[in-house]
C-alpha positions as CSV (number, residue, x, y, z in Angstrom):
1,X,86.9,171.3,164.3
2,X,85.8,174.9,166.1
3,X,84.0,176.0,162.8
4,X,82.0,172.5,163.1
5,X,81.4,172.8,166.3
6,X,80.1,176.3,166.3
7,X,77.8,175.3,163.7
8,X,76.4,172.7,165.9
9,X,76.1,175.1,168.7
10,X,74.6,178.1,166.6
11,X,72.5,175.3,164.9
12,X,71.0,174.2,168.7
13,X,70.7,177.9,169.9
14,X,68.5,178.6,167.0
15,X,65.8,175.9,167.7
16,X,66.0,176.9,171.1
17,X,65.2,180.3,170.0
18,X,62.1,179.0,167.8
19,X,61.0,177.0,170.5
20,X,61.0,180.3,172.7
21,X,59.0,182.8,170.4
22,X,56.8,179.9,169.7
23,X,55.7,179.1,173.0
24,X,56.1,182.9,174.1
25,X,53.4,183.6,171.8
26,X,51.4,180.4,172.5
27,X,51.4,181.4,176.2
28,X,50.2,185.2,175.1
29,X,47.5,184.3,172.9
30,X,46.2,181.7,175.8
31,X,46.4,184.9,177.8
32,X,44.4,187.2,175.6
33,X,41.7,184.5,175.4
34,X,41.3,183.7,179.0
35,X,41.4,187.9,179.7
36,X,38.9,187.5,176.7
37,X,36.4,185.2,178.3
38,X,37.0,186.6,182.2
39,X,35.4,190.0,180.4
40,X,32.7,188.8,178.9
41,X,31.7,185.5,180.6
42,X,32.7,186.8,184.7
43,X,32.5,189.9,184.6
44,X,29.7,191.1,181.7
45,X,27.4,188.7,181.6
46,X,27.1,188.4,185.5
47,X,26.4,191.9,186.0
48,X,23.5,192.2,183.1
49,X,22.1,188.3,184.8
50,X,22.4,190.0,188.2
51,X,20.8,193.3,186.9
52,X,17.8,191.8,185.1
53,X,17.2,189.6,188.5
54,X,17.2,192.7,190.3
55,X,14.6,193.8,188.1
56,X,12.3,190.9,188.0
57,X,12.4,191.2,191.9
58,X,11.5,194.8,191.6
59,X,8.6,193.4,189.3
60,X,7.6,191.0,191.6
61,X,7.7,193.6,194.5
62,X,5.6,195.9,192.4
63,X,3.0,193.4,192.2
64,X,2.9,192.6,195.9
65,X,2.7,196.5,196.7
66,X,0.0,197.0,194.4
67,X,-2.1,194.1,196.0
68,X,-1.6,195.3,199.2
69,X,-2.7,198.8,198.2
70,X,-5.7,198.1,196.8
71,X,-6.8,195.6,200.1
72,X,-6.0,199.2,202.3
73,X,-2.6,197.9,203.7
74,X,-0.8,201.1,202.9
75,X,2.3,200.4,205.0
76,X,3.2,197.3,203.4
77,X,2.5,199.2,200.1
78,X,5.0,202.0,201.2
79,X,7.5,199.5,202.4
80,X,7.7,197.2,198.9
81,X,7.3,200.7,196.7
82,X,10.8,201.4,198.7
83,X,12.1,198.3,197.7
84,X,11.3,198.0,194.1
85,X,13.4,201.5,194.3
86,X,16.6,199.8,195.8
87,X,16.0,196.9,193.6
88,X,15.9,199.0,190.7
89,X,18.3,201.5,191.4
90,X,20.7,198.5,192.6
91,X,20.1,196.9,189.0
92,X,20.8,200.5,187.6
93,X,24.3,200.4,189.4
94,X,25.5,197.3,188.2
95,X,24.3,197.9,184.1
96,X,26.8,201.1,184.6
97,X,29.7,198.7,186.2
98,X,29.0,197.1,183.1
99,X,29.1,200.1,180.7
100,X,32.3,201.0,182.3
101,X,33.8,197.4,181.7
102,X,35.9,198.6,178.4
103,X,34.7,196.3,175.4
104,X,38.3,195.1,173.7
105,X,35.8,192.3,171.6
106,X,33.8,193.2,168.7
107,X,31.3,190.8,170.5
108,X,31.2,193.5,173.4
109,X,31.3,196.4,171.2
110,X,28.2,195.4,169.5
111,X,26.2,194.1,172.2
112,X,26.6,196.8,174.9
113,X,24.2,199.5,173.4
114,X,21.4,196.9,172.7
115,X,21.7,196.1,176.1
116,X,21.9,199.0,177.4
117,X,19.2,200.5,175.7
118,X,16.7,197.3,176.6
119,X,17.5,197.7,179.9
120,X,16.6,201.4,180.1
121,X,13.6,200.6,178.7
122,X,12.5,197.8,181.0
123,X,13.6,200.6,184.2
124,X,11.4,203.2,182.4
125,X,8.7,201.1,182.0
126,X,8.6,199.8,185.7
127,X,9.2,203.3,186.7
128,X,5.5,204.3,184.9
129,X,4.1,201.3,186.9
130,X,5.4,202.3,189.9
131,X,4.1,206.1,189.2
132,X,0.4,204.8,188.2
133,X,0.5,202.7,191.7
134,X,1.4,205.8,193.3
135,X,-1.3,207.8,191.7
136,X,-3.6,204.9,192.9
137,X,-4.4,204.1,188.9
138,X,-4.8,200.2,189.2
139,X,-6.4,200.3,185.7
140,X,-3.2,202.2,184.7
141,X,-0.6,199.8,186.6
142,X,-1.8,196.6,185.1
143,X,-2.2,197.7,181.8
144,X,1.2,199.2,181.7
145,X,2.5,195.7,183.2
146,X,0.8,193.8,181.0
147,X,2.2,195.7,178.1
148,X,5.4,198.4,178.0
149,X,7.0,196.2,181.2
150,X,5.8,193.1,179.4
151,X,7.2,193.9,176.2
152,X,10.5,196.0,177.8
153,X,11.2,192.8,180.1
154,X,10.7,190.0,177.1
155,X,13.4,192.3,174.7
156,X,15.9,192.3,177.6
157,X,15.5,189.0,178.3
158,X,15.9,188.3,174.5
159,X,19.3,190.4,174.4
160,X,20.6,188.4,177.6
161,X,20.2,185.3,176.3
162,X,21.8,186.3,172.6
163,X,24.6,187.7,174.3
164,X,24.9,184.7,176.2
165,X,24.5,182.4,173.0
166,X,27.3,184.3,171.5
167,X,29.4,184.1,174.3
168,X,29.1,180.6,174.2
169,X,29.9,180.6,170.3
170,X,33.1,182.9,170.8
171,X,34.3,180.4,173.6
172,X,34.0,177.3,171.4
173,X,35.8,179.3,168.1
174,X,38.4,180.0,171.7
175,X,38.3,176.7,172.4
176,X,39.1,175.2,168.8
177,X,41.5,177.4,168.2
178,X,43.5,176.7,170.5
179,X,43.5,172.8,170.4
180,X,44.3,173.5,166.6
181,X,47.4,176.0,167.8
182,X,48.3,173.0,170.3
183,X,48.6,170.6,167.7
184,X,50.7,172.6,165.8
185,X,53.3,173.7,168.3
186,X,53.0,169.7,169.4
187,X,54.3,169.3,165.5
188,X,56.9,172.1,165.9
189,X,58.0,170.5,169.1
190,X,58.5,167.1,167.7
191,X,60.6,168.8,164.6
192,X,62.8,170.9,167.0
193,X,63.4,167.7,168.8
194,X,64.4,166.2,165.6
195,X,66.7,168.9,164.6
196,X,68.6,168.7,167.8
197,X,68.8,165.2,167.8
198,X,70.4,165.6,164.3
199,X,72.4,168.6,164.9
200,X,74.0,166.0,168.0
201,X,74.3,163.0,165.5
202,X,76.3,165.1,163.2
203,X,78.4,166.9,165.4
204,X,79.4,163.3,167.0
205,X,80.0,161.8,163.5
206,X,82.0,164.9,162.6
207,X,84.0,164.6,165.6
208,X,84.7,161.1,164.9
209,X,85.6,161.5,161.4
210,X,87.9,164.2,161.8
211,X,89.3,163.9,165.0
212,X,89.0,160.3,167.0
213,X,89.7,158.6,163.4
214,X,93.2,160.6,163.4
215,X,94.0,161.0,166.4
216,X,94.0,156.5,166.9
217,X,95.6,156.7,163.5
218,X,98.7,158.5,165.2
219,X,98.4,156.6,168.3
220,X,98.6,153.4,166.3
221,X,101.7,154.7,164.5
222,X,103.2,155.5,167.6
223,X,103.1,152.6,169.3
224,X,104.6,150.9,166.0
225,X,106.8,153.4,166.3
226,X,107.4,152.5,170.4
227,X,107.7,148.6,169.1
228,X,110.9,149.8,167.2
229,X,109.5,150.1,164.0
């Protein structure tokens, strides 16, 4: 009876066990995808959307400060050149917040120095604008704008959105992967379930076989026995 019934026990302990590691490592790969995501999606991707903003503001600024140049309003002028400065050394800040962000996907890995690099050339580029404007070359400014910022602005803007396409790719692979892990550990569930409930069937029919069958056996013998037979 204690060998059977320590079978049953070591039997129930060790689904309980499986049922531990499984969802132990269900709950860390969950983890590792979400920390996955948060990387790329919150944290990446918002800083190179928020620095290519910065930049098309910067842009925008440049143009302003160049029209108001060349009507004689060289205050205004000063003012927006200033501010295409913050604007651009504000987008510089965060594309470094970004290259600091470490890149634990290959997605990240290979992404961060085409960004990178089509950022520094859109910065460079505005940077010659804003020299020509200084310089008071409108022929200069407009050609630059029309063709190294063009071209610079259109590749970063090409990069952003495959990054963002293949952040949106990685999440749905996430995604189906772990619907497909749910429905297996939904199957492993059901089995452990089954197991136990066996392991409980067969430790009640043992215990009925070998001792409740005996034990009203005796009892019935006694009581003959009591009866004076």
């Amino acid at each position: 009876v204690r060998t059977g019934l320590m079978l049953a026990q070591l039997a129930v302990a060790l689904a309980a066990l499986v049922a531990i590691v499984l969802g132990w490592n269900g709950m860390r790969s969950s983890t590792e995808a979400i920390n996955a995501l948060d990387t790329l999606s919150v944290q990446q991707a918002n800083l190179i959307k928020d620095a290519y903003t910065q930049m098309l503001r910067a842009t925008i600024r440049a143009d302003i400060a160049a029209a108001q140049r060349a009507a004689g309003d060289a205050g205004g002028a000063a003012e927006n050149t200033r501010t295409v400065q913050q604007l651009v050394t504000d987008a510089k800040k965060k594309m470094e917040a970004f290259k600091a962000i470490p890149k634990n996907t290959e997605l990240g890995k290979a992404s961060e120095g085409e960004l990178l690099s089509s950022f520094n050339l859109f910065a460079d580029a505005l940077q010659s604008m804003m020299a020509a404007l200084d310089k008071g070359d409108a022929a200069a400014y407009l050609s630059l704008k029309n063709t190294k910022a063009g071209a610079a602005s259109g590749a970063f803007s090409q990069r952003l959105s495959a990054f963002a396409d293949n952040i949106t790719a990685y999440s749905e692979e996430l995604v189906g992967s772990a619907r497909s892990q749910s429905a297996t550990m939904a199957i492993v569930y059901l089995v452990l379930a089954a197991v136990i409930l066996a392991v409980w069937l067969g430790a009640f029919l043992f215990m009925n076989r070998v001792v409740l069958r005996p034990l009203r056996a005796v009892s019935d013998s006694f009581d003959k026995i009591a009866a004076g037979d």
